[in-house]
PAZAPA-4460 file (N, C-alpha, C; in steps of 0.05 Angstrom, whole numbers, plus 32768, in hexadecimal, padded with zeros to 4 digits):
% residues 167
    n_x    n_y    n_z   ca_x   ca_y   ca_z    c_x    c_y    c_z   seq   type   mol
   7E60   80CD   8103   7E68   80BD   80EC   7E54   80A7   80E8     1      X     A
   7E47   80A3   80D1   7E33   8090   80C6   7E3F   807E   80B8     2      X     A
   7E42   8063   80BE   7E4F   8054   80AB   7E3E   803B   80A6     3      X     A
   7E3D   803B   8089   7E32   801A   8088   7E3F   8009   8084     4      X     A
   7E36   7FFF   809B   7E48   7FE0   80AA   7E4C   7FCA   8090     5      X     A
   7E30   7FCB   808E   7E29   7FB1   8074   7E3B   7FB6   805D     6      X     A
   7E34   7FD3   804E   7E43   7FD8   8037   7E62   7FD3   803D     7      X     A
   7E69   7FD7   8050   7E8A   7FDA   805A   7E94   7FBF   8052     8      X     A
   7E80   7FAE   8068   7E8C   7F90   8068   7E84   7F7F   804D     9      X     A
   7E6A   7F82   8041   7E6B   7F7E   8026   7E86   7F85   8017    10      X     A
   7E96   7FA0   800F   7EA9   7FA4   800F   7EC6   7F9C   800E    11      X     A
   7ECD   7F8E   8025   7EE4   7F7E   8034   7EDC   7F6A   8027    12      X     A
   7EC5   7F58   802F   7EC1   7F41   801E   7EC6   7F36   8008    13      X     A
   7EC2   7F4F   7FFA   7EBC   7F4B   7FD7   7EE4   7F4A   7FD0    14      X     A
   7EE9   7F62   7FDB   7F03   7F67   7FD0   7F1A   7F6B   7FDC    15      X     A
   7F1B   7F59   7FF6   7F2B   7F63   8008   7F44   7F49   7FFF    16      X     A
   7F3B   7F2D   7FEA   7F59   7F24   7FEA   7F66   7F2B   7FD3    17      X     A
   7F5C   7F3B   7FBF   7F69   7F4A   7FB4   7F77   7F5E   7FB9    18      X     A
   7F6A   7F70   7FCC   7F7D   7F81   7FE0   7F91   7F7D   7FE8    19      X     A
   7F90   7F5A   7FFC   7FA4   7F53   8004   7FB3   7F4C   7FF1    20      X     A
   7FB2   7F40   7FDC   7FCC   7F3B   7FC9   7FDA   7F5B   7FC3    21      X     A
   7FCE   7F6B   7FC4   7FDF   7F8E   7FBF   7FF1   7F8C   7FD8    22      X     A
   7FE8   7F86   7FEE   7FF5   7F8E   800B   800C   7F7C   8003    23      X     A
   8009   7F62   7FFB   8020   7F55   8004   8035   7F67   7FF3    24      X     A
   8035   7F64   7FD9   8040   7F64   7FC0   804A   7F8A   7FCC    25      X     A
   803D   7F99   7FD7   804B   7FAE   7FE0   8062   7FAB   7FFC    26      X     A
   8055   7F96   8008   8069   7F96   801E   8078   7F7D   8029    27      X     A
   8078   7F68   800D   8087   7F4F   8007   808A   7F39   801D    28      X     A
   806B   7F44   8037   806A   7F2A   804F   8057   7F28   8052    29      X     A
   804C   7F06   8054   802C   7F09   805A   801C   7F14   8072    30      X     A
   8035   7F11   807E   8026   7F22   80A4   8024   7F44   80A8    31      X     A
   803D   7F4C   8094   803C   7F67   8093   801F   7F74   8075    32      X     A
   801C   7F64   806C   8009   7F60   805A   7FF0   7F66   806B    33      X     A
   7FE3   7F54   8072   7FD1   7F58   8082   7FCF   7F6A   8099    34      X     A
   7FE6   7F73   80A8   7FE6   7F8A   80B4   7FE6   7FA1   80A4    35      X     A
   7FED   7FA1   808B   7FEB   7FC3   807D   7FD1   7FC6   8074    36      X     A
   7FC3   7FAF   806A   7FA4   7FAD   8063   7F8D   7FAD   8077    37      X     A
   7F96   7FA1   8092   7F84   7FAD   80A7   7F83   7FC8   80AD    38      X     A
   7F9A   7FD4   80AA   7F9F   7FF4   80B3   7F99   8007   8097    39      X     A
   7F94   7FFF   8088   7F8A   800A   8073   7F6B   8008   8076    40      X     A
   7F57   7FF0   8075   7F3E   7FEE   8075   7F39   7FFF   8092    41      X     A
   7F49   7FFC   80AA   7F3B   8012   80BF   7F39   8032   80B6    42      X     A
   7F52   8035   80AD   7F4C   804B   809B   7F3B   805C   8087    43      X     A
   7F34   803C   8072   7F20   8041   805B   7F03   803F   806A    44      X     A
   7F02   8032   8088   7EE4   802C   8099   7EEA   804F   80A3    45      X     A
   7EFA   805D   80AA   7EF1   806A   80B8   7EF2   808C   809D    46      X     A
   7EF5   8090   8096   7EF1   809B   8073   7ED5   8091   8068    47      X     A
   7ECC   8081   8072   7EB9   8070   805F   7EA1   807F   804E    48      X     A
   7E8C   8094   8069   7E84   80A5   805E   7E8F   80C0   804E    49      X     A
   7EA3   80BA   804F   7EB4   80D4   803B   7EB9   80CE   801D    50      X     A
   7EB4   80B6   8020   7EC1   80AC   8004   7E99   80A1   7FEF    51      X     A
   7E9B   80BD   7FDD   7E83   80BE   7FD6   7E8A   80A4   7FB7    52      X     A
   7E96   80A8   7FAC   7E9B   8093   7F94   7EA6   8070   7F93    53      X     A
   7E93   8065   7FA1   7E9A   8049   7FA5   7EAA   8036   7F97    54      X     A
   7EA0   8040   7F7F   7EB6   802F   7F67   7ED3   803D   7F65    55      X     A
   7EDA   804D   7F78   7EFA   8053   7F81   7EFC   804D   7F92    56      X     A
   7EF8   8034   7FA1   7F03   8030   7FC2   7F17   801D   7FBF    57      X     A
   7F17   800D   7FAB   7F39   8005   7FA5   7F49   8013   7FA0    58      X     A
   7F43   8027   7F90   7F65   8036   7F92   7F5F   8043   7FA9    59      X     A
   7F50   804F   7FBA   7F55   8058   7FD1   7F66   8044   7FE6    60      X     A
   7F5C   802F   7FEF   7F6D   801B   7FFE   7F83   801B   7FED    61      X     A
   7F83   8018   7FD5   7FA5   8010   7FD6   7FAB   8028   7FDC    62      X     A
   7FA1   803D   7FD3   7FB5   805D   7FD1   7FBC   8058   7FFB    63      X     A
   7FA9   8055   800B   7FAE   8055   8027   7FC6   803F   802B    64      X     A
   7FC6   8028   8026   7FDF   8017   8026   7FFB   801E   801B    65      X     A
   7FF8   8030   8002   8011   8037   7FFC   801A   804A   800C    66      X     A
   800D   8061   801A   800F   806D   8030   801B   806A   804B    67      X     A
   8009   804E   8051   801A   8049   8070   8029   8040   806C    68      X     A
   802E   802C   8056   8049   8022   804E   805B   802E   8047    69      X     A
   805D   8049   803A   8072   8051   8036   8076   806A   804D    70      X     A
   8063   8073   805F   8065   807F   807D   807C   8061   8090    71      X     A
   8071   8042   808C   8081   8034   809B   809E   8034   808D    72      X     A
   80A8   803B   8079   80BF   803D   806A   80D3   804D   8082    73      X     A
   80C0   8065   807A   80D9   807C   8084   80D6   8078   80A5    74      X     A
   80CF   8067   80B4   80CB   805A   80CB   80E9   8051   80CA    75      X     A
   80E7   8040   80BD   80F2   8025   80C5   8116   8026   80C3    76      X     A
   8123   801C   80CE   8142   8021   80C7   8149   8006   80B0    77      X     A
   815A   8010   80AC   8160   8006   8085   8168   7FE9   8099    78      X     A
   8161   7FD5   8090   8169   7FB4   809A   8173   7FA1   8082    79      X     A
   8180   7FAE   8069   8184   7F9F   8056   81A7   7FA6   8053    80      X     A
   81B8   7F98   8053   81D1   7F9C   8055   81E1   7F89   803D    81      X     A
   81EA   7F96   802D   81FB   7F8E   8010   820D   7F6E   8012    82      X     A
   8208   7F5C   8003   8215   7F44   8012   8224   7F39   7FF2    83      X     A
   8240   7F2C   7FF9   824D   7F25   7FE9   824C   7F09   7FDC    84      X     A
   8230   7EFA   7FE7   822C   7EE0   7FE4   820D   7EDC   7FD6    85      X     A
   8209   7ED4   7FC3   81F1   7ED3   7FBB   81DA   7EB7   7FCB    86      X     A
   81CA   7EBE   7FCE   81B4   7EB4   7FE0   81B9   7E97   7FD4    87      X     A
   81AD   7E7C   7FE1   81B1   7E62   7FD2   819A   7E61   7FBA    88      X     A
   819D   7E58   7FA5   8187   7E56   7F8E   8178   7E3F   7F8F    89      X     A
   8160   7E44   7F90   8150   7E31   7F8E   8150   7E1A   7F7E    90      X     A
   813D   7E02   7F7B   8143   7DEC   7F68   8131   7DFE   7F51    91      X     A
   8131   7DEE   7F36   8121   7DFC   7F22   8109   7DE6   7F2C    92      X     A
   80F3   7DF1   7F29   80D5   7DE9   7F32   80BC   7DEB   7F1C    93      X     A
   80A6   7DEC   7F25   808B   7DF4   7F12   8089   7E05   7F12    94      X     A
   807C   7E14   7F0D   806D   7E2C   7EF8   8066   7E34   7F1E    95      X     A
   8055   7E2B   7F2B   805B   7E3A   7F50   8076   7E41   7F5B    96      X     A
   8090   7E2A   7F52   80A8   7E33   7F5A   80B3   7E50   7F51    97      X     A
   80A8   7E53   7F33   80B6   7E6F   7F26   80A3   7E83   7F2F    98      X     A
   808E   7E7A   7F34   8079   7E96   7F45   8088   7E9A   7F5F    99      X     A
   808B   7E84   7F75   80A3   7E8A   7F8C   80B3   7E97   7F83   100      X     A
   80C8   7E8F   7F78   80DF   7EA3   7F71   80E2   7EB8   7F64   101      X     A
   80C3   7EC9   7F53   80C1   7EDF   7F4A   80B8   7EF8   7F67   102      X     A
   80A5   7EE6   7F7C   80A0   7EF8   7F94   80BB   7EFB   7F9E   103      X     A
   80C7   7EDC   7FA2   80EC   7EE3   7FBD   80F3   7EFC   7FAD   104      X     A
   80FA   7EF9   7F91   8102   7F15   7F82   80FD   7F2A   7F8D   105      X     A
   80E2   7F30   7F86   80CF   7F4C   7F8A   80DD   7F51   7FAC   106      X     A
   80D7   7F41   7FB9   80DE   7F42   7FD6   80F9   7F50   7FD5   107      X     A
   8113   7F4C   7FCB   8123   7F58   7FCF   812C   7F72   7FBD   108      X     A
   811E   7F76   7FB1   8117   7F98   7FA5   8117   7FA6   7FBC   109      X     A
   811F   7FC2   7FB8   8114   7FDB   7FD0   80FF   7FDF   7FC7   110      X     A
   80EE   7FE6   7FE4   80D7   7FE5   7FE4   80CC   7FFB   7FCC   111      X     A
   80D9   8017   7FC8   80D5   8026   7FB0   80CC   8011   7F95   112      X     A
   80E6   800A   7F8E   80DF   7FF7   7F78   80CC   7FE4   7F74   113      X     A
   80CD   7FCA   7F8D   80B4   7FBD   7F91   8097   7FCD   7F90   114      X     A
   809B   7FE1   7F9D   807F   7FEB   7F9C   807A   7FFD   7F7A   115      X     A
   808C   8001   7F79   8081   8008   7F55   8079   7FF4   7F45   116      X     A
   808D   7FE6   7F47   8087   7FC6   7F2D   806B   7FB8   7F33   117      X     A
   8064   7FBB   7F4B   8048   7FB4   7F56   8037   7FC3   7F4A   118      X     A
   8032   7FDB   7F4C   801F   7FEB   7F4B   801F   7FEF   7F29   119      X     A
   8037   7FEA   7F1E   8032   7FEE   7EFA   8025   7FCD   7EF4   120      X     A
   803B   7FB8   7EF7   8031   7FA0   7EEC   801E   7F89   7EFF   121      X     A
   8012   7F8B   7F17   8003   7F7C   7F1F   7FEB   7F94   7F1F   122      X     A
   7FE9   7FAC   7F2A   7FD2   7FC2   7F2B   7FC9   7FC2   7F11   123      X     A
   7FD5   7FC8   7EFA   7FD8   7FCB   7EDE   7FD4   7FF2   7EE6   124      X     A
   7FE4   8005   7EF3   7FE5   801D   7EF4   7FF4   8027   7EE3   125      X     A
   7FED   803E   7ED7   8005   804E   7EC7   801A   8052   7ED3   126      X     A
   802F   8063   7ECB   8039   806D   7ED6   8036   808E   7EE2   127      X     A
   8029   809E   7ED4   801D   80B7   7EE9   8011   80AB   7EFE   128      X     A
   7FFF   8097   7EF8   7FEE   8095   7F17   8005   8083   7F25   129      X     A
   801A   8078   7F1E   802B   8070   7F3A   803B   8084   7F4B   130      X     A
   803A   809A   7F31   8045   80B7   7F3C   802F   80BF   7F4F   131      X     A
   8022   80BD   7F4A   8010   80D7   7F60   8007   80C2   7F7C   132      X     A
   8009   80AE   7F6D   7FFE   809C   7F87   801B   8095   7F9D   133      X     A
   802E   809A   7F96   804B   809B   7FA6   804E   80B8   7FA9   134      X     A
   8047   80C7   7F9E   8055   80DE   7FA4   806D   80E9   7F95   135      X     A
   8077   80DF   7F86   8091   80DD   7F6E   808A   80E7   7F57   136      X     A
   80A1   80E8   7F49   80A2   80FD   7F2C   809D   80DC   7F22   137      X     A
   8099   80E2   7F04   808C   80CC   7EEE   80AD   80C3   7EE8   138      X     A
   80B7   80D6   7EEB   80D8   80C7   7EDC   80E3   80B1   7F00   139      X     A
   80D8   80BA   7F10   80E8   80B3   7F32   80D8   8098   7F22   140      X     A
   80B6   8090   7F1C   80AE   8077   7F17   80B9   8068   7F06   141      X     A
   80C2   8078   7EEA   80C9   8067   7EDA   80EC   8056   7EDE   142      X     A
   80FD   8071   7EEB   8117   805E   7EF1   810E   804F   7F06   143      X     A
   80FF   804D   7F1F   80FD   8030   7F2D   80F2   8019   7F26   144      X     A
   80E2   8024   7F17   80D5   800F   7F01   80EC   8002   7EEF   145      X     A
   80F8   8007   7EE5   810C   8003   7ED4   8123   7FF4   7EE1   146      X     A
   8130   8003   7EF6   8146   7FF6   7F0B   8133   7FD8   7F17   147      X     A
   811D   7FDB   7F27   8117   7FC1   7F2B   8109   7FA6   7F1C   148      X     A
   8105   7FAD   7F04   8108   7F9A   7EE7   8120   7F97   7EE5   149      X     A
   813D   7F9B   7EE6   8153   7F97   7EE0   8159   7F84   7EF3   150      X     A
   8154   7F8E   7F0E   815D   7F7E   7F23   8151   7F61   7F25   151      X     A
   8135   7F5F   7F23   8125   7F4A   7F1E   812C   7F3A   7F04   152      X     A
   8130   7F48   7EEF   813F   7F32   7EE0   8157   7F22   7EE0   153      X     A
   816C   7F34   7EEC   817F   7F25   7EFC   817C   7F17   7F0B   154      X     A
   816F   7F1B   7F20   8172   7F06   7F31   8157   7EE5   7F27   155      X     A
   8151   7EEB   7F17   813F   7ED3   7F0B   814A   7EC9   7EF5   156      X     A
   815F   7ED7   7EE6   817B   7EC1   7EDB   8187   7EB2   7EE8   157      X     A
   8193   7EB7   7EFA   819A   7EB5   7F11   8196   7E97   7F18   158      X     A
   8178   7E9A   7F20   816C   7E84   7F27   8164   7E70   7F0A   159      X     A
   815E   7E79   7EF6   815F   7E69   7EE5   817A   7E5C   7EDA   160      X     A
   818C   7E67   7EE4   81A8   7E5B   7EDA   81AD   7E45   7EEC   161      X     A
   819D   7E3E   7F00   81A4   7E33   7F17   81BC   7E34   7F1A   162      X     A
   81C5   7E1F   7F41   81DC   7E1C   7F49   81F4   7E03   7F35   163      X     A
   8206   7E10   7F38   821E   7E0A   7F2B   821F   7E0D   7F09   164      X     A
   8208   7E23   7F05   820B   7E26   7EEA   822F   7E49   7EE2   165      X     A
   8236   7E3A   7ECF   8251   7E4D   7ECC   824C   7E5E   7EB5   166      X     A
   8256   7E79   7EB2   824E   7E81   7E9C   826D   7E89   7E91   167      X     A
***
């Protein structure tokens, strides 16, 4: 295996915190973030000479991140359990506070959903390519797409209604 080192790390350099903003936004923690993007670039380093079209090595890393991430899915035992009390609401804040409370959102999406709404409105991907890049029918993208826009708008009324608002 021949790899160039330079071109690689040129590479990482150029576009690796954009990368990292995909990792988080797919796996809604900054530590698990950076662990899915390390294990991705060892991946894309060790593919490197395989991969003859350079101006695709972004969607290749992400296509490898949505992979281990959704290989760590069916890993993992379900840790999210239905609760009859809604989380405390934040104060209303700046224009950073409503960016916070649009990620806490995303964060509590299933990862299905989160990872679509990502890949259509921060990737700017269609919807076939979120199909093929998950593995799913175009309709499996468009209802999670759809269900977790619903959900996210709820819960960011929610927060814009603030505490002790009555309806």
């Amino acid at each position: 295996m021949i790899v160039n080192h330079e071109e690689f790390h040129s590479y990482v350099t150029s576009r690796g915190a954009a990368l990292l903003r995909v990792a988080h936004q797919l796996t809604g923690n900054p530590s698990d973030a950076e662990d899915l993007l390390q294990a991705a670039l060892v991946k894309t380093f060790l593919a490197w000479d395989r991969i003859k079209d350079r101006s695709s090595l972004d969607g290749y890393v992400r296509r490898v991140m949505v992979n281990i991430n959704i290989s760590s899915w069916r890993r993992r035992k379900i840790e999210e359990y239905p609760s009859d009390e809604l989380p405390d609401v934040p104060a209303q804040g700046d224009s950073r506070q409503h960016y916070d409370d649009l990620e806490r959102a995303l964060d509590r999406l299933p990862t299905r959903q989160r990872t679509a709404i990502v890949l259509r409105y921060y990737e700017d991907m269609t919807e076939p390519e979120i199909a093929r890049t998950l593995g799913i029918s175009v309709g499996t993208v468009k209802s999670s797409v759809s269900r977790g826009m619903a959900k996210l708008r709820g819960d960011l009324l929610v927060l814009a209604e603030g505490p002790g608002h009555t309806s």
